[in-house]
Every structure is written in structure tokens, then in C-alpha cells.
KOLZALUM-206065 format. One record per residue (C-alpha): z, x, y. Coordinates in steps of 0.2 Angstrom, whole numbers, padded with zeros to 4 digits, always signed. Each point is the difference from the previous one (the first is absolute). Example, Ala and Ser with C-alpha at 12.3 -4.5 7.8 and 13.67 -1.06 7.14 Angstrom:
% KOLZALUM-206065
+0039+0062-0022-0003+0006+0017
//
This chain:
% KOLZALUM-206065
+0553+0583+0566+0005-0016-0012+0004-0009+0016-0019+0005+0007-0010-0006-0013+0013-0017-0002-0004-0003+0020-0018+0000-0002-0002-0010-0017+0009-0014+0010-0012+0000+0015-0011-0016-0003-0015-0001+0009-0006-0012+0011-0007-0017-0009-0018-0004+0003-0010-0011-0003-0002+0005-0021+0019-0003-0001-0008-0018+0001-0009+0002-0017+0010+0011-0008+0007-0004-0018+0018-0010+0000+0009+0002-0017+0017+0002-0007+0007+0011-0014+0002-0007-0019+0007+0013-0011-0007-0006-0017-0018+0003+0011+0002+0015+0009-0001+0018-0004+0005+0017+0008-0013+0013+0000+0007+0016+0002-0014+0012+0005-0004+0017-0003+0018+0006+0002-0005+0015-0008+0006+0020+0001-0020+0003+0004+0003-0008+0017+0016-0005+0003+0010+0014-0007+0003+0014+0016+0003+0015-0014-0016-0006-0013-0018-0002+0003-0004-0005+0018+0014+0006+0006+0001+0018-0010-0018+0003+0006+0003-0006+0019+0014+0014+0000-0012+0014-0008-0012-0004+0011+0014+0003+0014-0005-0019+0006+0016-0008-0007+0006-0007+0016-0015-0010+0003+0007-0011-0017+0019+0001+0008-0001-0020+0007-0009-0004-0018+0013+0007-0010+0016-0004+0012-0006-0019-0003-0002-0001-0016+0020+0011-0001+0008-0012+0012-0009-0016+0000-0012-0005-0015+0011+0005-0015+0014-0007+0007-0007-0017+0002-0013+0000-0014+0016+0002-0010+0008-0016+0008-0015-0009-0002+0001+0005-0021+0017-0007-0002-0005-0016+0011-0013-0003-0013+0005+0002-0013+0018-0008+0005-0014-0015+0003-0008+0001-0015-0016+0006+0009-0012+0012-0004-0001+0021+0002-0016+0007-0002-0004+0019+0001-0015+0007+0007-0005+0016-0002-0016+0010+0004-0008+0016-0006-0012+0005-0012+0000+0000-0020-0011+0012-0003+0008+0017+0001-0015+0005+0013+0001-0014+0009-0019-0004-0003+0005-0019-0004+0005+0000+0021-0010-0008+0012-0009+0015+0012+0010-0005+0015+0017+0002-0007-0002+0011-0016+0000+0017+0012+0018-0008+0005+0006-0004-0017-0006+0018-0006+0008+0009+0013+0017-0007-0002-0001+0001-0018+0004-0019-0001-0008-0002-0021+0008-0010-0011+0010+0009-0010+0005+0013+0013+0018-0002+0011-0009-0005+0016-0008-0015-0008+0019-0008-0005+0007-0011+0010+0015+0009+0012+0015+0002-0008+0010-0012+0012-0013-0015-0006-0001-0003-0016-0008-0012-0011+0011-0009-0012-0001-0007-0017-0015-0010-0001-0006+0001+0016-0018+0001+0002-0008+0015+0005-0019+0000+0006-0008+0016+0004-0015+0000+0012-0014+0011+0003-0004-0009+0018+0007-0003+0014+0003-0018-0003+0011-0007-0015-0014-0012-0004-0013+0007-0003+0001+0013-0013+0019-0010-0009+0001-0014-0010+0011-0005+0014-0007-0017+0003-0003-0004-0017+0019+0007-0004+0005-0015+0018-0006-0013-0008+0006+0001-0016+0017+0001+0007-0004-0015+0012+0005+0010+0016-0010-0007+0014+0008+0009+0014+0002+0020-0001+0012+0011+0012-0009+0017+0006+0012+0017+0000-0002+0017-0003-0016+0014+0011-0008+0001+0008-0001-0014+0014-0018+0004+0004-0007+0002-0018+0006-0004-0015+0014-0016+0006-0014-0005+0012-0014-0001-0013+0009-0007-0014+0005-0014+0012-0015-0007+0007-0007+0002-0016+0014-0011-0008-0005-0013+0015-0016+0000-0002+0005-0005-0016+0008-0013+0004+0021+0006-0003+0010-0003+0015+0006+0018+0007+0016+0005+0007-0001+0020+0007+0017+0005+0004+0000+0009+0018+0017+0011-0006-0007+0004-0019-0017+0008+0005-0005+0017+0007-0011+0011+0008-0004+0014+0011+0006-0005+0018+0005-0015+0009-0015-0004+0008-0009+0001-0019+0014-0010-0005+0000-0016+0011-0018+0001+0003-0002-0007-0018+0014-0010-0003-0008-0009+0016-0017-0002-0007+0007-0005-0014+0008-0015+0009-0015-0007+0004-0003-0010-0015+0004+0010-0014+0016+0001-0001+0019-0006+0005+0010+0017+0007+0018-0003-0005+0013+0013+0002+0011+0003-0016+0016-0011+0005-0014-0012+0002-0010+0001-0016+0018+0000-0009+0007-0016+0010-0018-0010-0004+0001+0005-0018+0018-0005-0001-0001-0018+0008-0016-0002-0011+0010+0002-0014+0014-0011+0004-0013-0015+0003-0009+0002-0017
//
């Protein structure tokens, strides 16, 4: 399965004619920050929240590619890509998502039914982060009630304060919550890296349909070794 997944993140697809304008920009530790996203139990955990309710619903194999790749392939390399930061002297930052208010009534209508159907409250088990991925001392850790990180975090503010210019997108889903947070991070004018091997989502087709939209001028899609080589040969020429 590892193998599968590791074929198919590799598969670049053809350039066109947006390669053309697409952004070109190196990696500078002191500027850059991870963005670990919704790594949760809710929805990344196969025995808690999504997972649990998928498998009393008798459904669970339709969430086996989900949760195979998040096993085998994003929490392995998510964790590479911690100790490349911080070895660099880069930035981790956690993003969660879920609602505060024990009935989810501070949740947007087109994700709260989600949220409360997978128990995913702050303060609950499914709302922390999986136990493989953990935030450590002093790590930021935004919680958001929208699919994007932007828009309902301090995130932006928290960037610049920092000085971080570029941010590097990990974490699930591919489609939503990664893909969100980074066109609004480009829009915002932050150089964005999405890492092809560090992302999920529900299928093949789901995935690579959106890291390919996402090449087209929103972002550079590195693999992990990619992200971790840049980041190190940006620190050595500081």
C-alpha cells in the first residue's frame, strides 16, 4: 500500500502553460513555517470519530484508503518534516479544527453536522491531536471553526509576527481543509509549499486532482525529501 500511494505522489503532471507563471522561490528557515493540519482523532484516527461512526454505520471500508494513508504515509513523513524544522530552526504550527461550543452552534452550517457527528468539541478526545503527532513546548496551536486556517485564527496575524513569509501545508484533508488554508495563505500574499507525500484524502483521483489544481499558481508541490533538502540548503546559505 505504502509503495501505491509513494508511486503516485511522485507522478508530476504535464507542464503547461501556467508552469510559465507559476511562483519560483526557495526555502529560508528563519521565514518558513510548518502547518500541520487537522491531524486530529475526529478524522484521522480509524478507532475515534469518523472512523468509529463509519464502522457502526457498517461503511468503514469506504474510509480504508483514508486511513491507510494517513497510517503508512502522512504521519511518517509529517514527523520527518518536525525534526527538519525544528533541526532548522524553522517553524511548527498546529492547526486544528472543531467547535468550542459544546453544541457546536459556533460551527459554520456546512461543516457543524460533520463536527457534531464525530464528536470533534474541544475538550473531547476526538478534538486532540493523534497521539503519534504531538505538539511540543511552545508550539502554536490555532483552533479553527472553518475550513480554511485563515479565516476564523489569528494565523496571519500570529505569521507575521514571526516574520515567516513562506508556509509549508501538511496534515487533511487534501480537498478541504490543506487546500483552503492554502490559497488563502497565497491570496495573502505567503509563498506556499503543499507537500504531495504529507497530505491526504479520500482516493487517488481526489488526491492528485488538487495537488494539480493547486500547481497552477498557488502553490509549489514538493515531496518530503524535497521540502527537507530545500530547507536544509536554505539554512546553510543564511
Amino acid at each position: 500500500m505504502y509503495e501505491h500511494f509513494k508511486k503516485s505522489d511522485l507522478a508530476m503532471s504535464q507542464p503547461s502553460f501556467i508552469d510559465t507563471f507559476s511562483q519560483q522561490f526557495s526555502l529560508e528557515p528563519a521565514r518558513t513555517a510548518l502547518l500541520v493540519i487537522d491531524m486530529q482523532n475526529a478524522t484521522g484516527n480509524r478507532e475515534m470519530g469518523l472512523g468509529k461512526l463509519l464502522a457502526e454505520q457498517g461503511n468503514g471500508a469506504s474510509a480504508q484508503y483514508r486511513f491507510d494513508r494517513i497510517d503508512q504515509l502522512l504521519i511518517p513523513n509529517i514527523q520527518k518534516l518536525i525534526k527538519g524544522f525544528r533541526d532548522a530552526g524553522a517553524h511548527v504550527i498546529w492547526i486544528t479544527y472543531g467547535a468550542n461550543a459544546a453544541d457546536a452552534s459556533d460551527a459554520p452550517p456546512h461543516i457543524a453536522p460533520i463536527i457534531k457527528a464525530t464528536n470533534n468539541i474541544a475538550g473531547q478526545p476526538e478534538h486532540e491531536i493523534v497521539d503519534a503527532l504531538k505538539p511540543g513546548p511552545g508550539d502554536l496551536v490555532l483552533n479553527k471553526t472553518t475550513q480554511g486556517a485563515f479565516r476564523s485564527t489569528a494565523l496571519d496575524s500570529s505569521l507575521r509576527a514571526l516574520g515567516v513569509t513562506t508556509v509549508v501545508s501538511t496534515g487533511v484533508s487534501t480537498n478541504n481543509c490543506v487546500a483552503m488554508t492554502s490559497m488563502e495563505a497565497c491570496d495573502l500574499q505567503y509563498r506556499v509549499v503543499v507537500a504531495s507525500d504529507g497530505t491526504g484524502t479520500d482516493s487517488d483521483e481526489m488526491q492528485e486532482a488538487t495537488l494539480t489544481m493547486l500547481r497552477r499558481l498557488w502553490a509549489r508541490v514538493l515531496s518530503t525529501d524535497e521540502i527537507l533538502t530545500e530547507l536544509q540548503a536554505g539554512g546553510q546559505g543564511s
